[in-house]
C-alpha positions as CSV (number, residue, x, y, z in Angstrom):
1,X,-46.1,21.8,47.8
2,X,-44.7,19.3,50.5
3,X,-40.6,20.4,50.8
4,X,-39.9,16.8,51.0
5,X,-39.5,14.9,47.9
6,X,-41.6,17.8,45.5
7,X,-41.1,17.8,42.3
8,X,-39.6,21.0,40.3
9,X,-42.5,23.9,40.6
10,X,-42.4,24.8,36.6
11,X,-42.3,22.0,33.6
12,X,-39.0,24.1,32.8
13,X,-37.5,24.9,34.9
14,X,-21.6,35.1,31.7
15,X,-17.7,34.9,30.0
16,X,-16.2,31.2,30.5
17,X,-15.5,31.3,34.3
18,X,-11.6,30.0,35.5
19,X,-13.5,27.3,37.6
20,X,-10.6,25.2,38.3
21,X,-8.6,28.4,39.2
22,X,-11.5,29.7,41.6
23,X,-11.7,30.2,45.0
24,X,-14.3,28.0,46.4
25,X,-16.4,29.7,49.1
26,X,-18.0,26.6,50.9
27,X,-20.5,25.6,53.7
28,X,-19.8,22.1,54.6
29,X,-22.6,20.1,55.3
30,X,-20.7,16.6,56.6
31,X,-21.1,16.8,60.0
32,X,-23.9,16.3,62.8
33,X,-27.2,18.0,62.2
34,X,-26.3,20.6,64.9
35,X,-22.8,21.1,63.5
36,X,-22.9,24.4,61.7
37,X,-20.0,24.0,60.2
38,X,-17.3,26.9,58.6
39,X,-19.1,30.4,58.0
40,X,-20.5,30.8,54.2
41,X,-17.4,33.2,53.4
42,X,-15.0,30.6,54.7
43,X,-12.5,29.8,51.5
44,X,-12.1,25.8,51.8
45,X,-11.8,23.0,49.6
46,X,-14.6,20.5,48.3
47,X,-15.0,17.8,50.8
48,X,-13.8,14.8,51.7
49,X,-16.7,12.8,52.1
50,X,-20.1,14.2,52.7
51,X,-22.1,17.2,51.1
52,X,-20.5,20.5,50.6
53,X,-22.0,23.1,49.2
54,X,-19.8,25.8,46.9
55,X,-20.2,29.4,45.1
56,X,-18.0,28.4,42.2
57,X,-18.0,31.0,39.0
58,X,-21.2,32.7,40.6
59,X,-23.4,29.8,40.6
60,X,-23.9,27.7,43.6
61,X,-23.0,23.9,43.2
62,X,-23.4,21.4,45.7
63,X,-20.9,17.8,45.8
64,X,-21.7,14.8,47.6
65,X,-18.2,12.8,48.5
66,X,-19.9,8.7,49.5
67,X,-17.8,7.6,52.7
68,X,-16.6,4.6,50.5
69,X,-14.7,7.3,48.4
70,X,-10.8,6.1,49.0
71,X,-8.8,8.9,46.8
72,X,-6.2,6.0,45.6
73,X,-8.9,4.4,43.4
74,X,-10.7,5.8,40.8
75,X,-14.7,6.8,41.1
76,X,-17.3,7.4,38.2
77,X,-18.5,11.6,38.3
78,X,-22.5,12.1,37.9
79,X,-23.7,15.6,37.2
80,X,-27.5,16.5,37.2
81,X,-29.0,18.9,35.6
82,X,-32.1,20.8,36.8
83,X,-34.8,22.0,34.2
84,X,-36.0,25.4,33.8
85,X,-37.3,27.7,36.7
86,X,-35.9,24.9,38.8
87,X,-32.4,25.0,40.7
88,X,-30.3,21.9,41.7
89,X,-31.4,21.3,45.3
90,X,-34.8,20.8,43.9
91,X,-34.1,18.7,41.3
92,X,-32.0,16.5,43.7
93,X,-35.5,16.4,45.9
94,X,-37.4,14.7,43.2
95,X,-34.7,12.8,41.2
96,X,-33.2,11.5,44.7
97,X,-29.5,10.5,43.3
98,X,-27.8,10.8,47.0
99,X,-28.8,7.4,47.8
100,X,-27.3,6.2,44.8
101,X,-24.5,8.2,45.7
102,X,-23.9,6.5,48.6
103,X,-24.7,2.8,47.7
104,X,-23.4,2.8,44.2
105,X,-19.5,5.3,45.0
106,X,-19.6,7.9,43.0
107,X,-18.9,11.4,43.1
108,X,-22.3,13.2,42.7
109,X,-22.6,17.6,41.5
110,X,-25.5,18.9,41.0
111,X,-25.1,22.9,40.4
112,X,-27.1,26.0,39.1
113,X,-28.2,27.6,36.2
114,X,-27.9,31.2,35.7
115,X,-30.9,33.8,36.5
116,X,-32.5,35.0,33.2
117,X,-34.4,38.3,33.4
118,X,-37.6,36.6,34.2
119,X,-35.9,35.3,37.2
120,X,-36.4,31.8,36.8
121,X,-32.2,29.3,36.0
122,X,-31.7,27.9,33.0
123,X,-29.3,26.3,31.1
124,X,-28.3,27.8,27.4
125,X,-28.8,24.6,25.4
126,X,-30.2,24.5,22.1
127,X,-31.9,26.7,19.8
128,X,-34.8,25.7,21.0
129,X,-34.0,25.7,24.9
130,X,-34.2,27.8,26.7
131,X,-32.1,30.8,26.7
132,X,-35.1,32.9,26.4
133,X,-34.3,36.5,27.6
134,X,-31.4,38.1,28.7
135,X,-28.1,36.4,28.6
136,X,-26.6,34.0,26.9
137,X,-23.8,32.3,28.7
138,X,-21.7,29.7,27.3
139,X,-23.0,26.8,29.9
140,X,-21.2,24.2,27.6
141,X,-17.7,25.4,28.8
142,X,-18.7,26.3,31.8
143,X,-19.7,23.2,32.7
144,X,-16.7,21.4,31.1
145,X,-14.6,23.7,33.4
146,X,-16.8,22.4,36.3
147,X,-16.2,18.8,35.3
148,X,-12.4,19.7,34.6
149,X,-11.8,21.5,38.6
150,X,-14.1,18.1,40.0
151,X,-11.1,15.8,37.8
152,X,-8.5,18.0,39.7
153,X,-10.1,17.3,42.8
154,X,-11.0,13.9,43.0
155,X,-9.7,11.0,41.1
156,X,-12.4,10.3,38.5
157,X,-12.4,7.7,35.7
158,X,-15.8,8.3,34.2
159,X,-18.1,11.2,33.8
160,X,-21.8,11.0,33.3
161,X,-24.8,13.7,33.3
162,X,-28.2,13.3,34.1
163,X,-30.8,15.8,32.9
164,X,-34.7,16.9,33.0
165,X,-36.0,19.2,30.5
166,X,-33.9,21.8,29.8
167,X,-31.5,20.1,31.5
168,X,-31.6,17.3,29.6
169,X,-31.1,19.2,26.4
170,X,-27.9,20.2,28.2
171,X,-26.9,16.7,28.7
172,X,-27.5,16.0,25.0
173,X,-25.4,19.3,24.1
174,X,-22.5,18.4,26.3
175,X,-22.5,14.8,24.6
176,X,-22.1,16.9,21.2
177,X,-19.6,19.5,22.0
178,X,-17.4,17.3,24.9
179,X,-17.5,13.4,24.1
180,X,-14.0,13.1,25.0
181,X,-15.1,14.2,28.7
182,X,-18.6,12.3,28.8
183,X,-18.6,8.6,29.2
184,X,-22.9,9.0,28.9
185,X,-25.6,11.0,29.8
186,X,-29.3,10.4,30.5
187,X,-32.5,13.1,29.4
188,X,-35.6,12.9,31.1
189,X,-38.0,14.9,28.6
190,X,-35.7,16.7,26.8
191,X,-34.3,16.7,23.4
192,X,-30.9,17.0,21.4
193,X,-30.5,19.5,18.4
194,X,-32.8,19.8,15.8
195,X,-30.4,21.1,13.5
196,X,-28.2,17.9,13.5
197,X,-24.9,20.1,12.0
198,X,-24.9,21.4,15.5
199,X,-24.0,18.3,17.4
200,X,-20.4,16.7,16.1
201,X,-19.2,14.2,18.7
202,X,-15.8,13.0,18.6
203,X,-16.9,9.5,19.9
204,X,-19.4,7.6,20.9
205,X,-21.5,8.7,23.7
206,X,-23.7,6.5,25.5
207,X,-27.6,7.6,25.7
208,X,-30.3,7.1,27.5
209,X,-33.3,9.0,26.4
210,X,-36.6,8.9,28.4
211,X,-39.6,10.4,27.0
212,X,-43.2,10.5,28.1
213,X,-45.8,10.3,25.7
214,X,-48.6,12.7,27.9
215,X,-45.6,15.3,28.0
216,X,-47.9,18.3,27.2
217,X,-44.2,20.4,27.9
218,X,-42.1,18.7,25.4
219,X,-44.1,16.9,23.3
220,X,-43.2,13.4,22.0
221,X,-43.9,13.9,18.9
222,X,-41.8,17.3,18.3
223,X,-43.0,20.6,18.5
224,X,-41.7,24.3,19.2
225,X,-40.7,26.2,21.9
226,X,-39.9,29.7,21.7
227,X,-40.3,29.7,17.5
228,X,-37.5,27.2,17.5
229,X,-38.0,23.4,16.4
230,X,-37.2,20.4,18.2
231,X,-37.5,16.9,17.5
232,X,-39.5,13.8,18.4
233,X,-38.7,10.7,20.6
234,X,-37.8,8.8,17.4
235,X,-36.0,11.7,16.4
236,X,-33.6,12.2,19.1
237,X,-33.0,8.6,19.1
238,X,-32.6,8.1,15.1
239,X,-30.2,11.0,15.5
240,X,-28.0,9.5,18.3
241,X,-27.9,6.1,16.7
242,X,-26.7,7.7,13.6
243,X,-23.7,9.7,16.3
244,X,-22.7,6.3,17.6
245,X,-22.6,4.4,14.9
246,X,-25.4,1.6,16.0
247,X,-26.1,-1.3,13.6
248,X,-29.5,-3.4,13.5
249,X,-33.0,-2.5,14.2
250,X,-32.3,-2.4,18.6
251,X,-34.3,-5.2,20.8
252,X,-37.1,-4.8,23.3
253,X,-36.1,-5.8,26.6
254,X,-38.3,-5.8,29.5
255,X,-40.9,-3.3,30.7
256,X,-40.0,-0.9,33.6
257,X,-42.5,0.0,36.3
258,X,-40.3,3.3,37.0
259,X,-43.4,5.8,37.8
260,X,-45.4,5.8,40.1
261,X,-48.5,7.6,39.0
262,X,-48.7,5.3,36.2
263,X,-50.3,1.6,36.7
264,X,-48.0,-1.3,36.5
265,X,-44.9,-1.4,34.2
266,X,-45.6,1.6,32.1
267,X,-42.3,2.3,30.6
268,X,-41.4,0.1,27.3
269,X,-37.0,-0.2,27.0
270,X,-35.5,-0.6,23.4
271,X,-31.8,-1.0,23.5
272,X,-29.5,-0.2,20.1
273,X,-26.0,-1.6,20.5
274,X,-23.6,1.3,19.1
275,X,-19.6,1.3,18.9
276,X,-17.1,1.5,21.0
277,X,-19.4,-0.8,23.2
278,X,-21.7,2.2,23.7
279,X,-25.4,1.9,23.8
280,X,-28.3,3.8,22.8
281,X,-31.5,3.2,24.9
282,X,-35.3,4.4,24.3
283,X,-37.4,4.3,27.6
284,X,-40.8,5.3,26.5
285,X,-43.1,6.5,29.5
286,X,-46.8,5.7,28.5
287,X,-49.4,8.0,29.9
288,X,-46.2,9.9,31.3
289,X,-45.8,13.5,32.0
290,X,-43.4,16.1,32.2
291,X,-43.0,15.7,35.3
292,X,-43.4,12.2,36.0
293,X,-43.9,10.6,39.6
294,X,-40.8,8.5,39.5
295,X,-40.9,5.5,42.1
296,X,-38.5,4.0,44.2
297,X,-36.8,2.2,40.7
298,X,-36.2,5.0,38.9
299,X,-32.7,6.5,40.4
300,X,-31.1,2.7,40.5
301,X,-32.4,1.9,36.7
302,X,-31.2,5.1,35.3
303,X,-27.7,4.5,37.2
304,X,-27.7,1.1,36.2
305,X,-27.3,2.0,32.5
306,X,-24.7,4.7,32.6
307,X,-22.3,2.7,34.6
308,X,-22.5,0.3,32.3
309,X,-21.3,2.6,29.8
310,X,-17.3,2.4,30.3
């Protein structure tokens, strides 16, 4: 597999850490290519601008500061999420947010998992994903604490996470358990409780939920995974436009061409207007997979639509 651009090598891929307390062990990365920068061990603050890279509560987690960032004005936060067996460096190499990062001015995180006893990170979501073996750590607060010490940092006015698989099943249990914190989130192939008592947002949370209908990983029509139900497409979406209180039956709006190992415009977009001026949006990947071939419009449409959620 090319190191450039691959995609994440599986379909998948302890006690609530004192994050905003930590020490942060960083290796800046904001310099010239030849610029090695402080040792690994050296204790330093996130950066400025730039790409700094951080051990924080055990788990690495990497921050990309755009040079537009001016601390006097407030920035949106995006978090992504990598899928099982995965890690965050990879899922920044086939997602491709930095750009975004850069063009658009916002803060950008993408950290780690834990290690099960398999060896492969994961995020303990659901039921149904995918603490498997091993531990179970509490990745909701842990990565409310992560948001909270970024908040400290850097003047933020809007958070928003971005998940595939597993991790977007932790972008849909962070929109249950901490709505006051997320502004929206968006799931690539992933899916939000089945066992809707679980999720009990305090507000509305703005959704985008992409879902391939070839996903032979997380099927779009429901399934199992590990004994443990999840629910369809339709389901996830019926369940979130219940959360945010969406009236009328949504409208179509125009067909994405989003992926490119599909022909032409392949992905069909169905908007629900919800409260609060939220939205919940349906992107529906025909003759997707589970690990899609994004194109070039894929990072700018799904950033598009969560910072338009305010």
């Amino acid at each position: 597999m090319p190191s450039h651009r691959r995609r994440p090598r599986h379909g998948w891929r302890p006690a609530r850490a004192a994050i905003a307390a930590a020490t942060l062990l960083v290796t800046l990365a904001c310099g010239a290519a030849g610029d090695p920068g402080p040792a690994p061990t050296t204790p330093a603050a996130w950066p400025s601008t730039g790409t700094g890279t951080a051990e924080v509560g055990g788990r690495q987690v990497t921050v990309h500061v755009p040079d537009s960032y001016d601390p006097a004005r407030p920035a949106p936060l995006v978090v992504l999420l990598h899928g099982y067996s995965s890690d965050a460096a990879e899922q920044e190499s086939y997602l491709r947010f930095t750009p975004e990062s850069d063009r658009r001015g916002f803060v950008y995180a993408y950290p780690d998992g834990t290690v099960d006893d398999r060896g492969n990170r994961f995020w303990n979501a659901t039921d149904a994903c995918c603490a498997f073996s091993g531990a179970r750590p509490d990745d909701s607060a842990y990565l409310s604490d992560l948001i909270t010490a970024l908040r400290d940092t850097y003047k933020i006015d809007r958070v928003y996470l971005i998940g595939h698989s597993n991790g977007g099943f932790m972008a849909f249990r962070m929109a249950c358990d901490h709505a006051g914190q997320v502004t929206a989130i968006a799931s690539l192939n992933g899916a939000t409780w089945n066992d809707d008592t679980q999720c009990r947002p305090s507000e509305p949370v703005g959704v985008l939920a992409i879902h391939s209908t070839d996903d032979d990983t997380i099927a779009f029509a429901g399934g199992t995974n590990g004994g443990h139900t999840y629910p369809s497409a339709a389901g996830t979406i019926a369940r979130w436009r219940d959360h945010n209180r969406c009236t009328g039956a949504g409208s179509d709006e125009p067909a994405l061409d989003v992926v490119a190992d599909v022909p032409a415009a392949e992905t069909s977009v169905r908007t629900y207007a919800c409260a609060d001026g939220s939205a919940v949006r349906s992107w529906t990947v025909n003759g997707g997979s589970h690990i899609p071939g994004v194109g070039p419009g894929f990072a700018p449409a799904v950033i598009d639509f969560l910072l338009a959620q305010t």
